[in-house]
LUMTOR-443841 format. One record per residue (C-alpha): z, y, x; residue number from 1. Coordinates in nm, 2 decimals, decimal comma, always signed. Layout:
NODE     c3     c2     c1   n
NODE      Z      Y      X NUM
...
This chain:
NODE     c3     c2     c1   n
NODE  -5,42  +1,56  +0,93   1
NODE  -5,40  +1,27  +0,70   2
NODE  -5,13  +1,14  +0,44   3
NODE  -5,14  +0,83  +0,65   4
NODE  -5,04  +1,07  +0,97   5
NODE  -4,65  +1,02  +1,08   6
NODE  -4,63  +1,38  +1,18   7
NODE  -4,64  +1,43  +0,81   8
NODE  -4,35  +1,25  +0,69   9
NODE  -4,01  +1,39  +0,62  10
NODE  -3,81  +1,26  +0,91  11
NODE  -3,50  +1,01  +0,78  12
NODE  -3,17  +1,15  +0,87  13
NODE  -2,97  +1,01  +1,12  14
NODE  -2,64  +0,80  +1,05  15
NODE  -2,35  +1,02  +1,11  16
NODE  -2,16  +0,94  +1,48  17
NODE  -1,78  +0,78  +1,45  18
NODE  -1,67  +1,17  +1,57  19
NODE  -1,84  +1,30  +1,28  20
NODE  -1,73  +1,04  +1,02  21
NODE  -1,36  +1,11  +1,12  22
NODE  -1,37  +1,44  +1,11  23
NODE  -1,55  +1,43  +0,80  24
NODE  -1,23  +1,25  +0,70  25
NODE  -0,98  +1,50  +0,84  26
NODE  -1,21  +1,80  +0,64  27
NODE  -1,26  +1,59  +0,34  28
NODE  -0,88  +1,57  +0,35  29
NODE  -0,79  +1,95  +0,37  30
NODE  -1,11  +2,00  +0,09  31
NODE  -0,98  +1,77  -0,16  32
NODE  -0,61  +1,89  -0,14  33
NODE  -0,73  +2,27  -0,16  34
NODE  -0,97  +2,16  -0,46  35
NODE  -0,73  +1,96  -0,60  36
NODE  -0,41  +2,19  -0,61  37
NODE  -0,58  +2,48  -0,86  38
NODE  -0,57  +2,22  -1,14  39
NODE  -0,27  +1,99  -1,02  40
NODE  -0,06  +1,86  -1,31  41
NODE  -0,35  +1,97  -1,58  42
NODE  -0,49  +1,74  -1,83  43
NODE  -0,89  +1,74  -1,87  44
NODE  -0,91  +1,87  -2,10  45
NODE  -0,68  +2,17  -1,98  46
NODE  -0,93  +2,20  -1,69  47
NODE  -1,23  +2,19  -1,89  48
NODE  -1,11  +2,47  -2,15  49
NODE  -1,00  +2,68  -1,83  50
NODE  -1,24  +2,62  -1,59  51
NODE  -1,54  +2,44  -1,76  52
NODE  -1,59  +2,21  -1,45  53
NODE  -1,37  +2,29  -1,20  54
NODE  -1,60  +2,28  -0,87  55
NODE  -1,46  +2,61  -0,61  56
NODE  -1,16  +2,64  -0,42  57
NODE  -0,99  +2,94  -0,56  58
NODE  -0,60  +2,92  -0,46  59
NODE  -0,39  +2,92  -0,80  60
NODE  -0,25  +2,65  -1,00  61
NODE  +0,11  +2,62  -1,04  62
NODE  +0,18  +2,69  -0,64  63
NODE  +0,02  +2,98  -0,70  64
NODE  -0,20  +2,91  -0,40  65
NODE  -0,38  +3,18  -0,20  66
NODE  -0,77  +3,07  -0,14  67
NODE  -0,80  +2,80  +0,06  68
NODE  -0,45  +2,69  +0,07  69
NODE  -0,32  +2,33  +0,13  70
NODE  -0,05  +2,18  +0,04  71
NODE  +0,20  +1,87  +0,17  72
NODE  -0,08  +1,64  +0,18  73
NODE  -0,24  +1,82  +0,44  74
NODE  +0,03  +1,95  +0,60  75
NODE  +0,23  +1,64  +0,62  76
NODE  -0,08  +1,46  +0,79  77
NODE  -0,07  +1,73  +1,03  78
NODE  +0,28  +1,70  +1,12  79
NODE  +0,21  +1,31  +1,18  80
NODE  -0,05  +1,37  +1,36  81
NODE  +0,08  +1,61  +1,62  82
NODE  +0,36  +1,35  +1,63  83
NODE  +0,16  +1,06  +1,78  84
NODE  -0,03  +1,30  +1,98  85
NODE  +0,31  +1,39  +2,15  86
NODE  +0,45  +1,03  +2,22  87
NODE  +0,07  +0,94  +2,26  88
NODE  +0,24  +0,59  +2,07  89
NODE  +0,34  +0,50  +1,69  90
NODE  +0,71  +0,53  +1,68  91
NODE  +0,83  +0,59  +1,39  92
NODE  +1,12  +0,80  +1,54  93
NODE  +0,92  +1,10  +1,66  94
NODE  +0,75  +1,09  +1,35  95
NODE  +1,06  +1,08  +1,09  96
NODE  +1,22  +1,37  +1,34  97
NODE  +0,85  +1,55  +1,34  98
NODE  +0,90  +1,52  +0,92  99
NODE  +1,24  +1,64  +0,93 100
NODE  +1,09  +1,95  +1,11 101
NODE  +0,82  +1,95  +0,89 102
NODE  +1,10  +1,99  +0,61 103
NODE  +1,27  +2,23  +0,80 104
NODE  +0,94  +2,50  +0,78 105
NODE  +1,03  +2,52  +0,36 106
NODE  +0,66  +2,36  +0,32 107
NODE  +0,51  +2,48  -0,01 108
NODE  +0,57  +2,15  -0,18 109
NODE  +0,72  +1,82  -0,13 110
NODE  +0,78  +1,52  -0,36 111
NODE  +1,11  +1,40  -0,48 112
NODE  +1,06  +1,01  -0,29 113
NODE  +0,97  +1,20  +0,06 114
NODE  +1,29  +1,46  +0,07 115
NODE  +1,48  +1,18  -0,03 116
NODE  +1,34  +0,97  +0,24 117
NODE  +1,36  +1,27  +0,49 118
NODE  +1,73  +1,36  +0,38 119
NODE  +1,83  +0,95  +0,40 120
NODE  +1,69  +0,94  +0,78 121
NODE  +1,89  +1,29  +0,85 122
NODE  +2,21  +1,15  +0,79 123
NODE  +2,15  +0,80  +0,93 124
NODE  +1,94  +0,82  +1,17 125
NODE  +1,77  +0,53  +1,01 126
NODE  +1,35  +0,56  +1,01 127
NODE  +1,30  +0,30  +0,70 128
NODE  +1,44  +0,38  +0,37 129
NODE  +1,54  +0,04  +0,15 130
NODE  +1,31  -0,12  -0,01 131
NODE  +1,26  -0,01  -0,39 132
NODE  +1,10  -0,12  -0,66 133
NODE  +1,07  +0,22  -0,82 134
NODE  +0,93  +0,43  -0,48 135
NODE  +0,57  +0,35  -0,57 136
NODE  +0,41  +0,70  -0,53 137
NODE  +0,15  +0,80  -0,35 138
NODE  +0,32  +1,00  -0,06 139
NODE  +0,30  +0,80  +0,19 140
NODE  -0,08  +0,71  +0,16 141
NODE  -0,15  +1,08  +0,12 142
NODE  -0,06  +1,16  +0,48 143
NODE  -0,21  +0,85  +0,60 144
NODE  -0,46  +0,94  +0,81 145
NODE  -0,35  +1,00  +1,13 146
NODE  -0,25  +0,68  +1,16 147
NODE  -0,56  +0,57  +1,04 148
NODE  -0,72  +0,72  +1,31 149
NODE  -0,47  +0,60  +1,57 150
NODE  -0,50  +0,22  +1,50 151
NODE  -0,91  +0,23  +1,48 152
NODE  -0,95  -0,04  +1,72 153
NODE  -0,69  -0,25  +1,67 154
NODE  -0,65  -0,57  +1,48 155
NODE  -0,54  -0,60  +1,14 156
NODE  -0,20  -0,71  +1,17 157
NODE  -0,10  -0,43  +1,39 158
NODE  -0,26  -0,15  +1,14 159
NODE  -0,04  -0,31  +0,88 160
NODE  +0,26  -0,29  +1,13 161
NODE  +0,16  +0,12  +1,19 162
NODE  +0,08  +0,21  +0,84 163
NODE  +0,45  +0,07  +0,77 164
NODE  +0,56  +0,23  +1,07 165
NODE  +0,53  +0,60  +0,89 166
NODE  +0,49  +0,46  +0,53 167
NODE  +0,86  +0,37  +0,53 168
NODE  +1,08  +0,69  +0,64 169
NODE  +0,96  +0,76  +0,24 170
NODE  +0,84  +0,51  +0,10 171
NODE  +0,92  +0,10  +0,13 172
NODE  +0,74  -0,07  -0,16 173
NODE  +0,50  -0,30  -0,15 174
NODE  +0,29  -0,25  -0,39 175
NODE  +0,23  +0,10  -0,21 176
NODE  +0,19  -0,03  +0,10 177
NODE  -0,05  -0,29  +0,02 178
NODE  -0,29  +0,06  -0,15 179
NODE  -0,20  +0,24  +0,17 180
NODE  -0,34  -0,02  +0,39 181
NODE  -0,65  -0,10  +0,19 182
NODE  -0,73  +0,26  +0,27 183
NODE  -0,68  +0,29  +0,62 184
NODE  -0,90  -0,03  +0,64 185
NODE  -1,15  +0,13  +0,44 186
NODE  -1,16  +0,40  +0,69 187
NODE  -1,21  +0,18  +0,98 188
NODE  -1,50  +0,02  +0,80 189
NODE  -1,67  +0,31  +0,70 190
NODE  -1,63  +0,47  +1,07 191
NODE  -1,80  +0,17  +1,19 192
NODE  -2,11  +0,26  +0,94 193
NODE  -2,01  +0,02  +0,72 194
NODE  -2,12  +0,05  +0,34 195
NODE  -1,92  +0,17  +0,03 196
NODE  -2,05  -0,18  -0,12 197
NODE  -1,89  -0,35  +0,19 198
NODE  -1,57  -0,19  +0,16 199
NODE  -1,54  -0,29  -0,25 200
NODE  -1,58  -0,65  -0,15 201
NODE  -1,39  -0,65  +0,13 202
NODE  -1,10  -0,47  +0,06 203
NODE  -1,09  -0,33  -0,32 204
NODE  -1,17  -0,65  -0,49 205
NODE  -0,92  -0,85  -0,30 206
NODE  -0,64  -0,60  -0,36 207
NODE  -0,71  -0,58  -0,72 208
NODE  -0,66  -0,93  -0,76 209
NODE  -0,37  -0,95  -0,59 210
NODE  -0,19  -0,62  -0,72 211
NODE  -0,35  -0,58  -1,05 212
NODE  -0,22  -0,18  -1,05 213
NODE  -0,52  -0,13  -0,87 214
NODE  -0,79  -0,27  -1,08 215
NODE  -0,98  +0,04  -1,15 216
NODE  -1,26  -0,08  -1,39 217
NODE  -1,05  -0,16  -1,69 218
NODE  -1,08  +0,19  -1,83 219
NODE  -1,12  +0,54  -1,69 220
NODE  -0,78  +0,69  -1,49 221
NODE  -0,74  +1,07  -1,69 222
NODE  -0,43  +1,27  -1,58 223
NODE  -0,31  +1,03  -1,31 224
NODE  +0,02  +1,02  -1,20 225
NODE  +0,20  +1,02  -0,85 226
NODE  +0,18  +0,64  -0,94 227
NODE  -0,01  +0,43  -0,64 228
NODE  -0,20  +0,23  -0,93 229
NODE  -0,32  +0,56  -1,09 230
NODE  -0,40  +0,71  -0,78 231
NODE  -0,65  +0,46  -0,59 232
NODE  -0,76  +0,38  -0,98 233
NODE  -0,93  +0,72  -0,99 234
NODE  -0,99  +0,77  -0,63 235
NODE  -1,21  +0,44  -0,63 236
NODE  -1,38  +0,48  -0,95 237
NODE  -1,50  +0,84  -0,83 238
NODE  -1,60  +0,68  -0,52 239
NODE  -1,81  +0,43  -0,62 240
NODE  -1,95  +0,61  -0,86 241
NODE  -2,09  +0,89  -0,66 242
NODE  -2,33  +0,98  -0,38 243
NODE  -2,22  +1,22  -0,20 244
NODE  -1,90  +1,41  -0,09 245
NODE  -1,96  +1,71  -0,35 246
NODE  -1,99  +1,46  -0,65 247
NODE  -1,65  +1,22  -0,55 248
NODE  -1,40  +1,57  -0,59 249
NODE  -1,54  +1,73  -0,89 250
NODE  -1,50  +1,38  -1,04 251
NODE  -1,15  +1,33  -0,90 252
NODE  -0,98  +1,65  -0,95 253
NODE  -1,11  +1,73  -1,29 254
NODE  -0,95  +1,40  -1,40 255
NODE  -0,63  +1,66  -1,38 256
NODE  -0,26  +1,58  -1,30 257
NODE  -0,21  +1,46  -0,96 258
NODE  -0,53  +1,61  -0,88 259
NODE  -0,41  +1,73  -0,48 260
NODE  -0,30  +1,40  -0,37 261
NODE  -0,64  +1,22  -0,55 262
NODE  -0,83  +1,49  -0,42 263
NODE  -0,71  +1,41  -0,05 264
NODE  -0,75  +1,06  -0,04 265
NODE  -1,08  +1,08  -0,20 266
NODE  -1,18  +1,31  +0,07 267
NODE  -1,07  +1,10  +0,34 268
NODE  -1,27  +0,78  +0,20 269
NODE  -1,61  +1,02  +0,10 270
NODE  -1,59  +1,20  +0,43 271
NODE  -1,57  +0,87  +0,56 272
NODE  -1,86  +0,72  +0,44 273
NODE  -2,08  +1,06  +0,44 274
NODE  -1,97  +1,26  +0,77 275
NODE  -1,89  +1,59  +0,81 276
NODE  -2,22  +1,76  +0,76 277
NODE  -2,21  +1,61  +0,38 278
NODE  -1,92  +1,83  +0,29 279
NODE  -2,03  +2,17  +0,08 280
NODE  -2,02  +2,51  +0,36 281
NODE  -1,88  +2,65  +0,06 282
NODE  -1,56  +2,43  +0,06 283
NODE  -1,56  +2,47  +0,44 284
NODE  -1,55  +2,84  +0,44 285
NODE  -1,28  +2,91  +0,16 286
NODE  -1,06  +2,63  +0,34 287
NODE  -0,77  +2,81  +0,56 288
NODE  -0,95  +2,88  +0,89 289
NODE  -0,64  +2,77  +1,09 290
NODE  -0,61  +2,42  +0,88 291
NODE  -0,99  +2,35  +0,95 292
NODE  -0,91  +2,41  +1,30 293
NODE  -0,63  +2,16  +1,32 294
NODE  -0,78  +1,94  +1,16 295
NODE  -1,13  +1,91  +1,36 296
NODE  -0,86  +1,92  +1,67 297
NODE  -0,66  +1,63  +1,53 298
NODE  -0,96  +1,43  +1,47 299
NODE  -1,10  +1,46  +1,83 300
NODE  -0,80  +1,40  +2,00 301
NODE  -0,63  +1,11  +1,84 302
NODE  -0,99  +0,91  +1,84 303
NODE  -1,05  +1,01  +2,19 304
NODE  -0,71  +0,84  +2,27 305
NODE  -0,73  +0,54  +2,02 306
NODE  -0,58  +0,26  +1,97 307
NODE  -0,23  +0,36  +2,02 308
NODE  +0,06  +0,15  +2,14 309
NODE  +0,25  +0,02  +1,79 310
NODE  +0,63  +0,02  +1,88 311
């Protein structure tokens, strides 16, 4: 046999499926907020004294996790999810009432912006909260996925119209809306097999000049905030930055504070762009077996009935 002979070549791998690409974003999700929650609300250099490089999902951190324990980013994604699954539409009724249950269960955390917006919709009835300068945060982004999922398909204008759909029970501000939908967009590019380099031209770049929170190249994010700006700041320059699934999260959580909430959305984008099979077995086993299966189920069914109706 010869050098020449194509027998002896190492066979390229093959482009991951859509399927696998979104649940690779459901997983990533789940990964990056179990990752992410040991070391939530540390600074670097914190991490680095306790941990070195923080790298294994161990439970802990100031939740005092169990192994493999998530927290409201995954589980608020969840309850969306199973929301539009039921009304097999995006109304953002069942999904401020599926929150409101959500809030019910005692979930292990929540942020101040989402029980308010929770609590507002309780009383009133009202799915939108007013618009406010000040509810910036990252919460409603966090949980976007689902919806994500549910619009891939459909035009821009209505993904904008469904991201605001859920976005607003917590959070109306535009400035996080306009980083929300940048990501679900994102998503739907990188499920089509779009590239990472793509998605910075198409959609980073643009919203960086238009919201200049988001320009991440200015200086590296440390010890982000629930701040939007700080949040896609160090989820994109981990992103870009990296090759595979592995490298985006030990670069985003070990940036410290918000380190959950970066960790998911980081893991939705990387799971994205790498599929399923990218993400470290490692991660995959310590994850919560009945949060992995949710997840994998979530992703299945809401792309197997996608697009959605936008109400």
């Amino acid at each position: 046999m010869t050098a020449s002979d194509p027998s002896n070549a190492t066979a390229k791998p093959s482009a991951p499926s859509v399927a696998e690409r979104v649940r690779g974003s459901y997983l990533g999700l789940a990964v990056g907020d179990a990752l992410g929650a040991t070391v939530e609300f540390m600074t670097p250099r914190e991490i680095a004294h306790d941990y070195g490089v923080h790298r294994n999902i161990v439970g802990g951190g100031w939740l005092r996790l169990k192994p493999g324990q998530v927290t409201d980013d995954t589980t608020m994604a969840l309850a969306l999810g199973s929301a539009l699954l039921a009304d097999r539409s995006i109304d953002p009724l069942p999904i401020a009432e599926a929150f409101s249950q959500w809030m019910r269960a005692k979930p292990v955390d929540i942020g101040h912006t989402v029980r308010a917006g929770i609590a507002h919709y309780r009383r009133t009835g009202h799915t939108a909260m007013p618009e406010e300068e000040m509810s910036a945060g990252n919460g409603a982004c966090m949980r976007c996925l689902p919806i994500a999922i549910a619009t891939f398909g459909l035009d821009e204008t209505r993904v904008r119209a469904a991201s605001r759909a859920q976005a607003h029970i917590t959070h109306n501000n535009a400035l996080a809306d306009a980083g929300t939908e940048a990501v679900i967009l994102m998503l739907h590019g990188l499920w089509r097999g779009e590239t990472l380099h793509q998605q910075l031209a198409q959609h980073v770049q643009p919203l960086a000049e238009k919201h200049p929170a988001y320009g991440f190249r200015r200086r590296p994010c440390l010890n982000p905030t629930g701040f939007m700006g700080h949040s896609l700041r160090v989820v994109f320059e981990a992103l870009f930055d990296s090759d595979n699934i592995e490298q985006c999260l030990i670069e985003v959580v070990n940036r410290g504070g918000d380190a959950d909430t970066t960790g998911a959305i980081a893991g939705m984008l990387a799971g994205a762009a790498y599929g399923e099979n990218d993400i470290p077995s490692r991660w995959l086993d310590a994850l919560d077996p009945d949060i992995s299966q949710q997840c994998i189920s979530q992703a299945n069914r809401l792309l197997g009935l996608a697009p959605l109706e936008v109400r």
